[in-house]
C-alpha positions as YAML, in Angstrom:
chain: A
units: angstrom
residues:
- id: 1
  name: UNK
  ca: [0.00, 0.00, 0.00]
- id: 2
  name: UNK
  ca: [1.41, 2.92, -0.76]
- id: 3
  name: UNK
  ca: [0.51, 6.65, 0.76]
- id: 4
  name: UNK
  ca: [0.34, 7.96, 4.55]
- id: 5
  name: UNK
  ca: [-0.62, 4.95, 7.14]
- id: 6
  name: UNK
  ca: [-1.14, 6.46, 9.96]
- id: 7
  name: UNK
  ca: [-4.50, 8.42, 8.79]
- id: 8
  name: UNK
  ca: [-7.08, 5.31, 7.12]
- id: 9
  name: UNK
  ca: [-9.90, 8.10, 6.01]
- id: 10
  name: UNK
  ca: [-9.51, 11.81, 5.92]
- id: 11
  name: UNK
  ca: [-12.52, 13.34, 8.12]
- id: 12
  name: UNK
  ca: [-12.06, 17.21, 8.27]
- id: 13
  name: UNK
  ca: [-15.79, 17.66, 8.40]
- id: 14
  name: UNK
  ca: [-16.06, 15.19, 11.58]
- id: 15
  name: UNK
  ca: [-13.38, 16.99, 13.07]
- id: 16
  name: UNK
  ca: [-14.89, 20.47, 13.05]
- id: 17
  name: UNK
  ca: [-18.06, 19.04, 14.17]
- id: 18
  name: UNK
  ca: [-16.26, 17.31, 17.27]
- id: 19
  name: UNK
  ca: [-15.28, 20.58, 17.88]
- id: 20
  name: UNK
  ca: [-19.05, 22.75, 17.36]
- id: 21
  name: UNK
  ca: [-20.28, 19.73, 19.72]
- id: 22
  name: UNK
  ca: [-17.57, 20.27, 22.34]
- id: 23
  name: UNK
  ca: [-18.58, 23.91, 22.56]
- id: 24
  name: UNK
  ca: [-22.59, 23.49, 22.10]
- id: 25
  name: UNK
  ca: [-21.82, 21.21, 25.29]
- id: 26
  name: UNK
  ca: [-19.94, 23.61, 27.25]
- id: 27
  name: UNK
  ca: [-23.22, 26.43, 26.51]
- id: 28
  name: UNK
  ca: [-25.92, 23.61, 27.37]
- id: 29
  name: UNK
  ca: [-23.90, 22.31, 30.65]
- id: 30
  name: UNK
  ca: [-23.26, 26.74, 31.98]
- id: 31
  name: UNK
  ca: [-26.99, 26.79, 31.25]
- id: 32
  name: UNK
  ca: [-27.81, 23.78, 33.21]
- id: 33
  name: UNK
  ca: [-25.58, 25.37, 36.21]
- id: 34
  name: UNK
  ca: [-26.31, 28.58, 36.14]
- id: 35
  name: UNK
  ca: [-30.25, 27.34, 36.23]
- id: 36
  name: UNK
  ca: [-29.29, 24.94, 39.27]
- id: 37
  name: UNK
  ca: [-27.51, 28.22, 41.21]
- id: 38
  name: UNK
  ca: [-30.85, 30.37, 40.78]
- id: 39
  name: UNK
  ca: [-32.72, 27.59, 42.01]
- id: 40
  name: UNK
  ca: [-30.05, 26.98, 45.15]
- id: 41
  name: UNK
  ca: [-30.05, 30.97, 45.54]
- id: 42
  name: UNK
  ca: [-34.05, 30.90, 45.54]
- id: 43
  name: UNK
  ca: [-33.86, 28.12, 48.03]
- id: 44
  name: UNK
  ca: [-36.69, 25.75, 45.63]
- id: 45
  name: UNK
  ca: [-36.11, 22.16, 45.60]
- id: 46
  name: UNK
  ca: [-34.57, 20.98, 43.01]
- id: 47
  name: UNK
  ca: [-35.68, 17.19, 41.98]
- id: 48
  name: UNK
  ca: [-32.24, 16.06, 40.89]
- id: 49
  name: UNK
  ca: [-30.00, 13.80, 42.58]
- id: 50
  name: UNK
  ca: [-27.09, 15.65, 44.07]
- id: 51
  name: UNK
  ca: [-24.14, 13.53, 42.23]
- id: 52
  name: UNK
  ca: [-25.92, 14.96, 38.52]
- id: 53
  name: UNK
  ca: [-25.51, 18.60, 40.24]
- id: 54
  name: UNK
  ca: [-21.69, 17.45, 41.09]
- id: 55
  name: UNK
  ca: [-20.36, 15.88, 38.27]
- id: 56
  name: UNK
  ca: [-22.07, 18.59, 36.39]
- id: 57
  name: UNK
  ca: [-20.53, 21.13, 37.93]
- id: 58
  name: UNK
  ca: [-16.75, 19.03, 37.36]
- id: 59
  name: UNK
  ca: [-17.37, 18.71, 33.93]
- id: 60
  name: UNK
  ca: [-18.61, 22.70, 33.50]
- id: 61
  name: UNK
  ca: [-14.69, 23.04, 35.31]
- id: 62
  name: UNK
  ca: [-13.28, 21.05, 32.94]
- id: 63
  name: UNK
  ca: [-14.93, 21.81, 29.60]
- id: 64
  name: UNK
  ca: [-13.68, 25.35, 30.74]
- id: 65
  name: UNK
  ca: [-9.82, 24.85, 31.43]
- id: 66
  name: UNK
  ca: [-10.40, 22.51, 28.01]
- id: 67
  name: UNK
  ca: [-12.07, 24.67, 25.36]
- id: 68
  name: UNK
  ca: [-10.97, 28.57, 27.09]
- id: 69
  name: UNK
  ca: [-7.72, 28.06, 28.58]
...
C-alpha cells in the first residue's frame, strides 16, 4: 500500500463538528448550572439527585480549562 498509514480516512468535516459539539456542550452544561444556582439561591427544591448537580458542575470546570484556557 502505498501513501500515509497512519491516517485510514480523511474526516475534516467530523473533526470540526467534534469541535461545534464540544462547545454546544460547554453552553448547554453553563446553562444547566447557572439554572441549578438560581434555584439553590431561591432556596426551591430541586428534583435532581445531588451527584448529577456534582459531576455537572466538574465537567462545566473542565470543559472550561479545556475549550478557554
Amino acid at each position: 500500500m502505498n501513501g500515509k498509514m497512519d491516517v485510514a480516512v480523511p474526516l475534516e468535516f467530523l473533526k470540526g463538528s467534534v469541535v461545534v459539539l464540544g462547545f454546544v456542550s460547554l453552553l448547554v452544561n453553563a446553562v444547566f448550572c447557572f439554572f441549578v444556582l438560581v434555584s439553590l439561591v431561591a432556596k426551591s427544591q430541586a428534583k435532581l439527585p445531588r451527584w448529577i448537580v456534582v459531576f455537572n458542575f466538574i465537567a462545566l470546570l473542565a470543559q472550561i480549562y479545556w475549550f478557554l484556557i
